[in-house]
C-alpha positions as CSV (number, residue, x, y, z in Angstrom):
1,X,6.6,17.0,-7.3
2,X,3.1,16.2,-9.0
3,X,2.0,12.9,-9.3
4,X,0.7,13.8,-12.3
5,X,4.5,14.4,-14.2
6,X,4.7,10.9,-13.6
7,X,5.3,8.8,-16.5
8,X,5.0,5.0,-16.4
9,X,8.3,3.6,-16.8
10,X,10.1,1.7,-13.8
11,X,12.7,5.0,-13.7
12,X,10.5,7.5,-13.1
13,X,8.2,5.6,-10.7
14,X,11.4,4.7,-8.8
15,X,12.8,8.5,-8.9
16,X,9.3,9.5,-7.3
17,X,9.8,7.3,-4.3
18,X,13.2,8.7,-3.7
19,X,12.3,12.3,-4.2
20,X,9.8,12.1,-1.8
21,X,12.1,10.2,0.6
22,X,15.2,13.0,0.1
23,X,12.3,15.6,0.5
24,X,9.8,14.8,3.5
25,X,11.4,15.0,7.4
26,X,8.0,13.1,8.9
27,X,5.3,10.4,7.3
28,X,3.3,13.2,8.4
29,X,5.3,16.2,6.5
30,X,4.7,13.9,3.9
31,X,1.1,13.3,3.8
32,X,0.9,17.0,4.0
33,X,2.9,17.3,0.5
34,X,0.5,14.4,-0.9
35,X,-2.6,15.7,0.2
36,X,-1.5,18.7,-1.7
37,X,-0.9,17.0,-5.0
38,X,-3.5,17.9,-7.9
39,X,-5.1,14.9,-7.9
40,X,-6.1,14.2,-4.1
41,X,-7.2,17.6,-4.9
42,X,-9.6,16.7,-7.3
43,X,-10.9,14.3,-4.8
44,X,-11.2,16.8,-1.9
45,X,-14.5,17.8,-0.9
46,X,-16.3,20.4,1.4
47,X,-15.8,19.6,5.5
48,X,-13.6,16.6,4.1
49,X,-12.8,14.5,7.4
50,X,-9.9,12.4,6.1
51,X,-7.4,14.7,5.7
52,X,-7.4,15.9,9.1
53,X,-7.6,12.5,10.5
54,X,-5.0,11.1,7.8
55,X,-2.3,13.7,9.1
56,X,-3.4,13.1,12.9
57,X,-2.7,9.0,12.3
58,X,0.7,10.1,11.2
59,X,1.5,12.2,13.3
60,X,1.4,9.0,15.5
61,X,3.2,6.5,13.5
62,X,5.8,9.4,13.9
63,X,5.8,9.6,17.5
64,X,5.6,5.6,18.2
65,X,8.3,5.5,15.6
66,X,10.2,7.5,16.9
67,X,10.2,6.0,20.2
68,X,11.9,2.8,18.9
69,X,15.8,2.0,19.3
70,X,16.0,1.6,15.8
71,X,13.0,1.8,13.0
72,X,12.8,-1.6,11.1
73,X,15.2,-1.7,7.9
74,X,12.4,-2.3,5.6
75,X,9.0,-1.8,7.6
76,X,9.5,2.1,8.4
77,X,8.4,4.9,7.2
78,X,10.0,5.4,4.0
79,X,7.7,1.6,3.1
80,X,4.7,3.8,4.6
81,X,5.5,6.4,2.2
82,X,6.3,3.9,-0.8
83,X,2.5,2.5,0.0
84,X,0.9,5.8,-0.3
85,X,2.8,7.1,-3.3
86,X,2.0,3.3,-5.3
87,X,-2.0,3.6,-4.0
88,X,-2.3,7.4,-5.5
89,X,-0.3,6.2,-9.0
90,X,-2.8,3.5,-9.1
91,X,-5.8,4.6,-8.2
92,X,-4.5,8.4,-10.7
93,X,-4.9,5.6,-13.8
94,X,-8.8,5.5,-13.1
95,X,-8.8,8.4,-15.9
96,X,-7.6,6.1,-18.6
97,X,-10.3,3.4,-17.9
98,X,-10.9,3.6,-21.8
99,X,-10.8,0.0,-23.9
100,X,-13.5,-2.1,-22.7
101,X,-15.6,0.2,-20.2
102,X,-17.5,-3.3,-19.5
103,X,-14.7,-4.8,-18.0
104,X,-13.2,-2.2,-16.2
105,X,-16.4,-0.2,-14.7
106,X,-16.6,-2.6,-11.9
107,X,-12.6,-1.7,-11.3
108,X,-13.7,2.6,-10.4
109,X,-14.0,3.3,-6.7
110,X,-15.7,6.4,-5.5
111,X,-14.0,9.2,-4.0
112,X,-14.9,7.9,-0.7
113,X,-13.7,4.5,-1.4
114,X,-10.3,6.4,-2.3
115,X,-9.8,7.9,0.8
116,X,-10.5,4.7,2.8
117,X,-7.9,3.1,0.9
118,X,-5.2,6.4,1.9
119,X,-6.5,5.6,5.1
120,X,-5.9,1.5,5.0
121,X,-2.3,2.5,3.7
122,X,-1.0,4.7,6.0
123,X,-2.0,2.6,8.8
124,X,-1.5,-1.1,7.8
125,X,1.9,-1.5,8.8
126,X,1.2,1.1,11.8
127,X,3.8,-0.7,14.9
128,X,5.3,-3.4,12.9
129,X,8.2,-3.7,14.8
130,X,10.2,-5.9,11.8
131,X,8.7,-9.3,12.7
132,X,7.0,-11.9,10.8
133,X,3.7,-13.4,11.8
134,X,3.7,-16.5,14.0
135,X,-0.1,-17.3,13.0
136,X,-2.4,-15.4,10.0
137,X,-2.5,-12.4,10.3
138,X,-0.8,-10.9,13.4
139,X,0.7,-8.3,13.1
140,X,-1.8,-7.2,10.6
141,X,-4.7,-7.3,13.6
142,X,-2.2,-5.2,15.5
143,X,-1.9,-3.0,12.6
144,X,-5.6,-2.7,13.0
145,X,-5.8,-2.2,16.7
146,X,-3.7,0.5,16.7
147,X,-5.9,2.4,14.0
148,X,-8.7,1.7,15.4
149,X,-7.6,3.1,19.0
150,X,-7.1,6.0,16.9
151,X,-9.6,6.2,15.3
152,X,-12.0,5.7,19.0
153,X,-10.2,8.8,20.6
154,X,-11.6,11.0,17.8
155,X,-13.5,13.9,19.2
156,X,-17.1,13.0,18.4
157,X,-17.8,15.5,15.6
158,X,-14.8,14.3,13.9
159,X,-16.1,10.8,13.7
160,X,-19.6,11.5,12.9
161,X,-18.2,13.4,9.5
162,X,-15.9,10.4,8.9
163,X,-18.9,8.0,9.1
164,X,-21.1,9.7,6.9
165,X,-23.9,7.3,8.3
166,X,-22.2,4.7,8.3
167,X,-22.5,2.9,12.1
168,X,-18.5,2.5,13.5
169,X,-18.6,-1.5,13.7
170,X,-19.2,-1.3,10.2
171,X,-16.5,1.7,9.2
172,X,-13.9,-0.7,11.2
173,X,-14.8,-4.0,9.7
174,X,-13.7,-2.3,6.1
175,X,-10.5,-0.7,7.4
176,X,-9.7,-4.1,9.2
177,X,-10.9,-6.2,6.1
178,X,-8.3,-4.3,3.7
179,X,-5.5,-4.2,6.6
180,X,-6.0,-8.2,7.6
181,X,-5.4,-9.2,3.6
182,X,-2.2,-7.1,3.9
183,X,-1.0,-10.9,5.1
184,X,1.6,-12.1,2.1
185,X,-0.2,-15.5,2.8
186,X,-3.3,-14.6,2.0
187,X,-2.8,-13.2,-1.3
188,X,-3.0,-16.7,-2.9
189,X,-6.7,-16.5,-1.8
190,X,-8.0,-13.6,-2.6
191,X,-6.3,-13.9,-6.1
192,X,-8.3,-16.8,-6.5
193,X,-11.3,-15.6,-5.9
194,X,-10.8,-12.4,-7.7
195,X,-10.1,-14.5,-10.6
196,X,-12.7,-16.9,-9.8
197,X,-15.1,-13.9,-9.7
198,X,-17.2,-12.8,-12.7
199,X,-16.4,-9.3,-13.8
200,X,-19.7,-7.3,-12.2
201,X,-19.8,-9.7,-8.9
202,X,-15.9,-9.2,-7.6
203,X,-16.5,-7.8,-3.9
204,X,-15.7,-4.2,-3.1
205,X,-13.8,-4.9,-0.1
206,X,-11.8,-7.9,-2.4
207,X,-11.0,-5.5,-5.1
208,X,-9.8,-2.8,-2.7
209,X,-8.0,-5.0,-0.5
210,X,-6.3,-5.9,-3.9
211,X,-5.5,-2.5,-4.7
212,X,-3.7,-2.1,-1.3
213,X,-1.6,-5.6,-1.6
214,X,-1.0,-4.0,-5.1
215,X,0.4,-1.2,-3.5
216,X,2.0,-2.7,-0.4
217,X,4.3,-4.4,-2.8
218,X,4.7,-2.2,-6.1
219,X,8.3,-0.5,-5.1
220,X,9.4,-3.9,-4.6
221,X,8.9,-5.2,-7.8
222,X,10.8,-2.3,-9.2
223,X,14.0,-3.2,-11.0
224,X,16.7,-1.2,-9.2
225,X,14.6,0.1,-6.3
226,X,13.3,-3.6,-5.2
227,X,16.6,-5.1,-4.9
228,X,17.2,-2.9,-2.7
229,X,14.5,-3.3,-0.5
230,X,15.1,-6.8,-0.4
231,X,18.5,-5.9,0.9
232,X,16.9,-4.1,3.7
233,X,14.4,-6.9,4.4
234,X,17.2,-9.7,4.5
235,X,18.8,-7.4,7.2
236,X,15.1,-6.8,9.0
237,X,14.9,-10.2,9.1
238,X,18.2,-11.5,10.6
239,X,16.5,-11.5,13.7
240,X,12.9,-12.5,13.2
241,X,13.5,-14.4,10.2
242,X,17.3,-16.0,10.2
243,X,16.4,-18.8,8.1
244,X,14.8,-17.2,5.1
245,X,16.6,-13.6,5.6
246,X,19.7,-14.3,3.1
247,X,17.4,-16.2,0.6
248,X,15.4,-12.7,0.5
249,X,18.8,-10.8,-0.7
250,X,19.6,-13.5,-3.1
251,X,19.1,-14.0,-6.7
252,X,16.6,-17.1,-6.2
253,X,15.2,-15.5,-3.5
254,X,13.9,-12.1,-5.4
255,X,13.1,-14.4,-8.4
256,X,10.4,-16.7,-6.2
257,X,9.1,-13.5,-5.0
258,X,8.9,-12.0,-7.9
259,X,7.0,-15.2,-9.4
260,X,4.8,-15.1,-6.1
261,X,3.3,-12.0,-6.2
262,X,0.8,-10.7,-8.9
263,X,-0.7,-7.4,-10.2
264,X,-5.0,-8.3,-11.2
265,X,-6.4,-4.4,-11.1
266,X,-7.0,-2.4,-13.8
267,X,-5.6,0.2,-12.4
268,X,-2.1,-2.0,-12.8
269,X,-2.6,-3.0,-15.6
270,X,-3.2,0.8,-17.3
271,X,-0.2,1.7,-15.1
272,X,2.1,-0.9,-17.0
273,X,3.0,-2.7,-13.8
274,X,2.7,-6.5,-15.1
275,X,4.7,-5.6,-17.6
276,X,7.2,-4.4,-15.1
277,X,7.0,-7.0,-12.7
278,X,7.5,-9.4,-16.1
279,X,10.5,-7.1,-17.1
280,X,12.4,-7.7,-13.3
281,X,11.7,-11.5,-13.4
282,X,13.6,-11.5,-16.8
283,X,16.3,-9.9,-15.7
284,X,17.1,-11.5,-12.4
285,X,16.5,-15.1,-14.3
286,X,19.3,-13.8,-16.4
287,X,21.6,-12.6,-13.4
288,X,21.5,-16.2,-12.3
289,X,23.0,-17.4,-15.6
């Protein structure tokens, strides 16, 4: 179950999310099998801190998860584990950065920058209890303060390797930077300003926080797989949402999604994903016939 078998196509990209689903019993069992995969291998290095505090954040997603009457239809574990699989495909394509180095150079994050962003997914939905925000970004900064609480109660050599030098106001600011943009309204901004932005000047928190809205919504742009997440989201949000939640599950409903959201990174692009996204539009425009 190697990320690296995967090939490109909506099918296959959709048959990894299941497998993984049919195969893990935890988000932390999970991480475990992904860490394990050749290319967050390639990335390891010695007295690497993030895996131990990856597995340790979902250990307690499980156990606040578990804890709940009933996990939300859509945000659950099996979207935390959808988020994780999309950022490793993603961020895998890096090794085919080959037309046009100088416009995709300022696109390649460094290893650390990779396992920020593993970090930033496994948490950014971390107590979403199937709401939807009643201000910007709400249950995002909840999302954050539950990571960060986390990532406080660290023993101190623990967090003194995850820092590297880095001070901890300034590690948290990047995690809650790239967790806050998670906000579906705020990806109209920061697409215009990563498309406002010339090539060499785009912000590395911008672009990562791209990569992880990239991710947060890649399975649902899947042809087969998306629709039915959107099932499972109209159902989250008969409560929270009434008014909106059968529009989700309908026809127009997935098509202004589908028109809403939009893939910018390299990284999509070399993994076919506009392509994708342009496929599903086409053929939910042509359901509604």
């Amino acid at each position: 179950m190697d990320l690296d078998q995967i090939t490109p196509e909506p099918q296959a990209i959709e048959g990894i999310f299941k497998q993984y689903h049919r195969f893990c019993h935890s988000f932390e069992d999970f991480m475990s099998h992904l860490l394990e995969t050749q290319f967050w291998r390639n990335l390891d290095f010695p007295h690497n801190p993030y895996k131990r505090v990856l597995l340790e954040l979902c250990q307690k997603i499980d156990d606040h998860n578990n804890q709940l009457d009933h996990e939300p239809s859509y945000h659950n574990r099996s979207h935390f584990i959808d988020v994780c699989i999309s950022l490793s495909l993603l961020l895998k394509s890096e090794s085919k950065f080959t037309e046009d180095y100088s416009h995709t150079v300022h696109w390649i994050l460094s290893g650390q920058q990779k396992w920020l962003l593993l970090l930033c997914a496994v948490g950014h939905d971390f107590g979403h209890l199937g709401n939807v925000n009643q201000f910007p970004f709400e249950i995002e900064s909840g999302s954050f303060e539950l990571v960060k609480k986390s990532l406080l109660e660290l023993p101190e050599d623990h967090k003194m390797a995850l820092l590297n030098g880095q001070q901890m106001d300034d590690f948290l600011e990047q995690i809650k930077v790239i967790i806050l943009a998670t906000d579906p309204q705020y990806l109209p901004t920061l697409t215009k300003k990563i498309q406002q932005s010339q090539d060499s000047f785009i912000d590395r928190l911008d672009l990562m926080s791209m990569l992880l809205i990239e991710a947060d919504l890649m399975a649902s742009i899947m042809p087969n797989y998306g629709k039915e997440l959107g099932q499972r989201l109209s159902k989250e949000w008969q409560i929270s949402n009434p008014t909106k939640a059968d529009l989700i599950a309908s026809n127009e409903g997935r098509k202004g999604f589908l028109n809403y959201v939009q893939f910018l990174s390299q990284h999509a692009k070399v993994l076919g994903i506009p392509q994708i996204l342009k496929d599903s539009i086409a053929s939910v425009s042509q359901s509604s016939l």
